[in-house]
C-alpha positions as CSV (number, residue, x, y, z in Angstrom):
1,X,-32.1,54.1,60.2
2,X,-30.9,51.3,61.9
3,X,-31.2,52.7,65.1
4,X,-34.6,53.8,64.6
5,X,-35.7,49.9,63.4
6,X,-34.1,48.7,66.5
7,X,-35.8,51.1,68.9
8,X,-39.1,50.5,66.9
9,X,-39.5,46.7,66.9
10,X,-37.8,46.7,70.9
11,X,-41.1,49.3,71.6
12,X,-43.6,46.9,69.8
13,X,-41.9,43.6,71.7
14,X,-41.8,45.6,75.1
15,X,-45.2,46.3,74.6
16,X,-46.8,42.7,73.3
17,X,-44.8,41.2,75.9
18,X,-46.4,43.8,78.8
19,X,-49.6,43.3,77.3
20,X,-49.7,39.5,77.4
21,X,-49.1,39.9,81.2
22,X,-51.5,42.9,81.7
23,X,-54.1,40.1,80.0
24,X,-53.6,37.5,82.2
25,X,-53.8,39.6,85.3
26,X,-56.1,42.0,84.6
27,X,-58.6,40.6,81.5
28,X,-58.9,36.9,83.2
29,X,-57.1,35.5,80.3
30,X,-55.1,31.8,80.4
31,X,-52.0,31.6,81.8
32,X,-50.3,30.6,78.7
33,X,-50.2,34.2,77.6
34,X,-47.4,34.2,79.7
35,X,-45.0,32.2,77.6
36,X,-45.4,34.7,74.5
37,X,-44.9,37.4,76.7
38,X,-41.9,36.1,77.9
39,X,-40.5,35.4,74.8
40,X,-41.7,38.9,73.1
41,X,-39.8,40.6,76.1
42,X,-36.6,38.8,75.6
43,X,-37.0,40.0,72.2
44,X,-37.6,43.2,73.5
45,X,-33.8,43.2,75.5
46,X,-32.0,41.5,72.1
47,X,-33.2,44.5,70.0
48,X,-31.9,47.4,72.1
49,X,-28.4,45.3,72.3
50,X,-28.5,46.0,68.6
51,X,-28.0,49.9,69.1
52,X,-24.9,51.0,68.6
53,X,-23.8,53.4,71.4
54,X,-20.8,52.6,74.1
55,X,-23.0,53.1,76.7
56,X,-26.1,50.8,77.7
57,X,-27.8,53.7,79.6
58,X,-28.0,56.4,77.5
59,X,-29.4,53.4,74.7
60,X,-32.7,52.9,77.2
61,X,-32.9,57.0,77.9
62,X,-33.1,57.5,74.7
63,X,-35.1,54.6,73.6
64,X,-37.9,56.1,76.2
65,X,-39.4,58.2,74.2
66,X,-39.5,55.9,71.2
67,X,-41.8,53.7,73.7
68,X,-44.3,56.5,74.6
69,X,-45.0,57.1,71.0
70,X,-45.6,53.3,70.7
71,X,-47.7,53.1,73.7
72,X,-49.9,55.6,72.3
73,X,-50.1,53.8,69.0
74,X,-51.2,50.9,70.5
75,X,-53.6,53.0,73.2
76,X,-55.4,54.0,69.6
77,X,-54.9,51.3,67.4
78,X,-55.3,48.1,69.6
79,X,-57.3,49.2,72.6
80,X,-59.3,52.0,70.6
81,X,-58.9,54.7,72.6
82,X,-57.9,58.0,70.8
83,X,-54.9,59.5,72.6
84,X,-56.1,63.3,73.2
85,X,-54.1,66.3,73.1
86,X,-52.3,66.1,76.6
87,X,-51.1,62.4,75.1
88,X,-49.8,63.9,72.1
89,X,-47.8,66.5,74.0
90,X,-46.4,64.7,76.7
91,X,-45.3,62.3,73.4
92,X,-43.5,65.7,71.4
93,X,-42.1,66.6,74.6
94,X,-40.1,63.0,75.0
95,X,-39.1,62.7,71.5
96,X,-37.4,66.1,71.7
97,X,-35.7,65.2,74.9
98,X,-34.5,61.3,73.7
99,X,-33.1,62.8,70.8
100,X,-31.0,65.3,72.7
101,X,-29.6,62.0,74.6
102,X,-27.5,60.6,71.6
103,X,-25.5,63.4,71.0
104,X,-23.9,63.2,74.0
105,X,-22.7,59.5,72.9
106,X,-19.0,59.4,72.9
């Protein structure tokens, strides 16, 4: 549960963080967005540390597909756009293959 609460809150900092950039450059939005972004990605980095695997690789492989599924969440839930059914797929198909990673953790 743990791991899943780390991988969860580093998706929704990744993605705030992105986001605040994608704003500035792309919406027209101030500069300052920046700074939160910055801030939300370096929270982004901290979470992952707090997975507990020997190897820092196979945390962000695994992690990926956690990040997919959030990235659709926030496609539909903050830019209200509906993911459609290729979304969805392409989303089971990660999960499957990121949870396959940890069990090769030694």
């Amino acid at each position: 549960m743990k791991t899943f609460l780390a991988y969860a809150a580093s998706a929704v900092a990744e993605i705030v963080g992105c986001f605040a950039f994608w704003s500035w450059l792309r919406l027209g939005r101030s500069s300052l967005w920046v700074i939160p972004g910055l801030l939300s990605l370096a929270l982004f980095a901290f979470f992952l540390t707090l997975v507990d695997t020997s190897f820092a690789g196979r945390t962000y492989a695994a992690y990926g597909g956690i990040y997919i599924v959030a990235s659709l969440f926030w496609l539909w839930s903050i830019e209200g756009v509906r993911p459609d059914r290729w979304d969805v797929a392409g989303a089971a198909m990660c999960i499957l293959g990121a949870a396959v990673i940890p069990s090769g953790t030694t």
